[in-house]
C-alpha positions in Angstrom: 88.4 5.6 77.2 90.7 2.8 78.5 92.2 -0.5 77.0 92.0 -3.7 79.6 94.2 -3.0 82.7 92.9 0.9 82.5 95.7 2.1 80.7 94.8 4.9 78.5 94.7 4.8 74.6 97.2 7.5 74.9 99.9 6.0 77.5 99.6 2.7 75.6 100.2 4.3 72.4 103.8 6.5 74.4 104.2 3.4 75.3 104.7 1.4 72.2 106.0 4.2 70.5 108.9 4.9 73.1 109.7 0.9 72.6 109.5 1.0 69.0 112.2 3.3 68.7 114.5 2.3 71.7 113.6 5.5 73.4 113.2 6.6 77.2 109.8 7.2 78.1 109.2 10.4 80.5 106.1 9.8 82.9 104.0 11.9 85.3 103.3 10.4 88.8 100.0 8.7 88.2 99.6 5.0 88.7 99.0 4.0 85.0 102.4 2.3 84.8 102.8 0.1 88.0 103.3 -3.0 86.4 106.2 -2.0 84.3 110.3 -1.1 86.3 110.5 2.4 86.1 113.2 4.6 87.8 111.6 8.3 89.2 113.2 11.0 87.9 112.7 12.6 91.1 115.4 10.3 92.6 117.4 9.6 89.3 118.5 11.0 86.5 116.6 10.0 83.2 
């Protein structure tokens, strides 16, 4: 099942949970989250 913009119930809920609390969110490699900045961990440190 996916919200509007096919984001998964579960990244949108890491999401808001990782922004809630001022945290770092750790991502895989997928596509879900290419309309937010994010910095790869492959090429820098998280």
């Amino acid at each position: 099942m996916t919200a509007d913009g096919h984001i998964s119930i579960a990244d949108a809920h890491a999401v808001a949970l990782a922004r809630e609390r001022d945290a770092t969110l750790v991502v895989g490699a997928d596509d879900d989250f290419d309309d937010i900045d994010l910095f790869a961990f492959r090429d820098h440190d998280v």
